[in-house]
Steps between C-alpha positions, in 0.01 A plus 500: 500500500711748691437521890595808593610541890393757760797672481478549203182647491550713750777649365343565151181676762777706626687594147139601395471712823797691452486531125163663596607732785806598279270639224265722754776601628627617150175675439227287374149516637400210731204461304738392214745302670179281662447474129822394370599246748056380503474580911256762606542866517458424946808189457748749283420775777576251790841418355549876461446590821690195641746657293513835724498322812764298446875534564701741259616307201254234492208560280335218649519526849259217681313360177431183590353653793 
Protein backbone atom coordinates (compact mmCIF):
# COMPACT_ATOMS: atom_id res chain seq x y z
CA UNK A 1 0.00 0.00 0.00
CA UNK A 2 1.30 3.41 -0.97
CA UNK A 3 0.57 6.36 1.57
CA UNK A 4 0.60 9.18 -0.26
CA UNK A 5 1.48 12.59 1.78
CA UNK A 6 -0.32 15.95 1.83
CA UNK A 7 2.05 17.47 -0.13
CA UNK A 8 1.76 15.49 -2.40
CA UNK A 9 -1.70 15.72 -2.89
CA UNK A 10 -1.86 19.04 -2.90
CA UNK A 11 0.40 19.50 -5.43
CA UNK A 12 -1.23 16.96 -7.88
CA UNK A 13 -4.83 19.41 -6.80
CA UNK A 14 -2.77 22.20 -8.02
CA UNK A 15 -1.17 20.49 -11.39
CA UNK A 16 -4.91 19.62 -12.10
CA UNK A 17 -5.84 23.33 -11.46
CA UNK A 18 -3.51 24.75 -13.75
CA UNK A 19 -3.66 22.09 -16.41
CA UNK A 20 -7.38 23.17 -16.30
CA UNK A 21 -7.04 26.98 -16.33
CA UNK A 22 -4.35 26.53 -19.10
CA UNK A 23 -6.89 24.87 -21.46
CA UNK A 24 -9.82 27.72 -20.95
CA UNK A 25 -7.47 29.86 -21.39
CA UNK A 26 -6.52 28.19 -24.80
CA UNK A 27 -10.12 28.20 -25.82
CA UNK A 28 -12.12 25.37 -24.54
CA UNK A 29 -15.56 25.82 -23.06
CA UNK A 30 -15.75 25.54 -19.24
CA UNK A 31 -18.44 23.24 -19.65
CA UNK A 32 -15.81 20.88 -21.22
CA UNK A 33 -12.92 21.40 -19.14
CA UNK A 34 -15.43 20.62 -15.85
CA UNK A 35 -15.79 17.56 -17.99
CA UNK A 36 -12.39 16.54 -18.72
CA UNK A 37 -10.77 17.02 -15.44
CA UNK A 38 -14.70 15.42 -13.65
CA UNK A 39 -15.24 18.97 -11.48
CA UNK A 40 -18.34 20.93 -12.21
CA UNK A 41 -18.96 23.43 -14.84
CA UNK A 42 -19.23 26.23 -11.28
CA UNK A 43 -15.39 24.57 -9.92
CA UNK A 44 -13.67 24.98 -13.65
CA UNK A 45 -15.26 28.64 -13.67
CA UNK A 46 -13.88 29.41 -10.11
CA UNK A 47 -10.35 28.47 -11.14
CA UNK A 48 -10.92 30.63 -14.24
CA UNK A 49 -11.75 33.51 -12.68
CA UNK A 50 -9.10 33.04 -9.92
CA UNK A 51 -7.15 32.94 -12.91
CA UNK A 52 -7.99 36.76 -13.90
CA UNK A 53 -7.57 37.99 -10.55
CA UNK A 54 -4.47 36.84 -9.97
CA UNK A 55 -0.97 38.27 -10.55
CA UNK A 56 0.33 38.36 -14.29
CA UNK A 57 2.03 35.12 -15.08
CA UNK A 58 0.42 32.90 -12.70
CA UNK A 59 -2.51 31.05 -14.00
CA UNK A 60 -3.34 30.08 -10.63
CA UNK A 61 -3.28 32.91 -8.58
CA UNK A 62 -4.84 32.04 -4.85
CA UNK A 63 -6.18 28.36 -5.57
CA UNK A 64 -5.97 26.91 -2.53
CA UNK A 65 -7.86 29.80 -1.43
Amino acid sequence: MVVRGVRTVRRRVVEQRYQAVLQVLSGASLTEVARRFGVSRQAAHRWSSRSRRSRPGSPLGTCGN
